[in-house]
Structures are given as structure tokens and as C-alpha cells.
N, C-alpha and C positions, 0 to 999 in steps of 0.2 A: 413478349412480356415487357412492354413499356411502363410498367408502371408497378412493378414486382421488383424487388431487390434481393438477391439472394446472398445466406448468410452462411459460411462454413464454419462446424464446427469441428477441432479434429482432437479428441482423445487419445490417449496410446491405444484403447481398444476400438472403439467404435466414432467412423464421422460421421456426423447427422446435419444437414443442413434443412434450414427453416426457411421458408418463400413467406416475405411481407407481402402484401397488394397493397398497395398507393392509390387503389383508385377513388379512397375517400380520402378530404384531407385531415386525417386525423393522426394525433402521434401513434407511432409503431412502437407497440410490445413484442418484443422476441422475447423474453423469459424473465423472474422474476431475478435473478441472478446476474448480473454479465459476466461475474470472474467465472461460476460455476460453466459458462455458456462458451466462455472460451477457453476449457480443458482445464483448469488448475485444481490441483485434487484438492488444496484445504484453501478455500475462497475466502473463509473468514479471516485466519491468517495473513494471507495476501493481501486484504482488505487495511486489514492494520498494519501492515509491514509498508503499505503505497499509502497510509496517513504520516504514518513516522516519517518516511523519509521526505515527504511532502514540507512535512513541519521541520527538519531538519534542514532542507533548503531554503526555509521562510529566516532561519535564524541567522542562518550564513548570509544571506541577500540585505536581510534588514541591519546586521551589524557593518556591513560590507565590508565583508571579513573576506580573505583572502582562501584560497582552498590549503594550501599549505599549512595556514596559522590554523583552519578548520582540522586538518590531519595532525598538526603537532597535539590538539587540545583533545583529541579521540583515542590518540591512539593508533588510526588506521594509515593506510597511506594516502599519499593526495591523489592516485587513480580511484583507491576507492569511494573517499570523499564525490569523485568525480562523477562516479557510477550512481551513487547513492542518492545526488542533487537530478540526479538525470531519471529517479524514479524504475534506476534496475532493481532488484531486491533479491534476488536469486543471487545464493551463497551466503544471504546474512540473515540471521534469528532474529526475531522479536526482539528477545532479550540485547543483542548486540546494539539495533537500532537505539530500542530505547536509552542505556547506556552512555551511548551517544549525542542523543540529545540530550543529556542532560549531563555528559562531559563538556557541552555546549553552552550552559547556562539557564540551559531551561529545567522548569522543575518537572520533576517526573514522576506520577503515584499510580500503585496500583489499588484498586479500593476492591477490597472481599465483603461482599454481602452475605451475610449467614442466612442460612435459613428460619432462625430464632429470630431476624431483625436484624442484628448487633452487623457492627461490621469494622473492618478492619486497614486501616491504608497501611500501605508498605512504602515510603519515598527511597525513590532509589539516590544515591550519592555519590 
């Protein structure tokens, strides 16, 4: 199989692995998803959980701010600060992240779109 890559995926229930072929040169689709692809039950979540903390370490980097001074202004410790820059996100909410960044200086909205149109921001503080 020189030109196949093969991909594991392992759920708590079921592994399913998918064999690319390489033998055109064309990009490789494995799924429309890759959180869903690599076991996480709520992708979309995770999705936004790995922007947050993405943008959380854009803020820390760009102020070049200290991880410490980043933990005193959060709240968290400076391991978790640590975790968080490094893009783990397992053990923290949405809501914490967000929180967070915006204990950090950045602004933070959430926008409700009704079904009537109208809609609603909520800034978090």
C-alpha cells in the first residue's frame, strides 16, 4: 500500500478506520468533520472551545504579557493559563474560556438571532 494512508478513528464504542489512495495527486477528503472524525462527542463545542483558547493566546502573545499576569487577570492558575495557550481545553466550558478572554481585555458578545429577525447581543464583563 504505497500510496494509501491509513487513518484510525477510535470512539469509546466503535474504531473505524478509513484508507485514503494517494494515487491521484489530489487533496484527500476523510470526512466532512475532523473533531467528529477523531472521537469528540460534541465537535461543535470543541470547535469553539479550540478558537477561544486560540484567541486567548493571541492576546497573551500580542500583549506579551506574562502567563502569571495572564492568571492573576483570570482568575485561573498560571498551569492552567498554560494548558489553555497550548490549545488543551478539556476540563474548561465555553463559558469559562470565554470569561477569560474577556478578563483579558478582549471584548466578548454573544449575539441571539430570533426567529422574528430581532436579535439580541449579550457582552459578557
Amino acid at each position: 500500500m504505497p500510496n494509501q494512508t491509513t487513518h484510525t478513528n477510535r470512539s469509546d464504542e466503535v474504531a473505524a478506520v478509513d484508507v485514503i489512495d494517494r494515487s491521484e495527486n489530489k487533496p484527500a477528503v476523510v470526512c466532512d468533520n475532523f473533531l467528529e472524525t477523531m472521537g469528540y462527542k460534541e465537535p461543535e463545542e470543541v470547535r469553539v472551545k479550540f478558537l477561544l483558547t486560540s484567541m486567548i493566546g493571541v492576546v497573551i502573545e500580542n500583549s506579551a504579557m506574562p502567563q502569571t499576569q495572564a492568571a492573576e487577570m483570570t482568575g485561573l492558575a498560571q498551569t492552567d493559563i498554560s494548558k489553555i495557550v497550548n490549545g488543551q481545553v478539556k476540563g474548561y466550558s465555553v463559558w469559562r474560556l470565554a470569561k477569560a478572554l474577556s478578563d483579558l481585555g478582549a471584548g466578548v458578545d454573544i449575539v441571539v438571532h430570533m426567529p422574528d429577525g430581532n436579535r439580541t447581543t449579550i457582552e459578557l464583563e
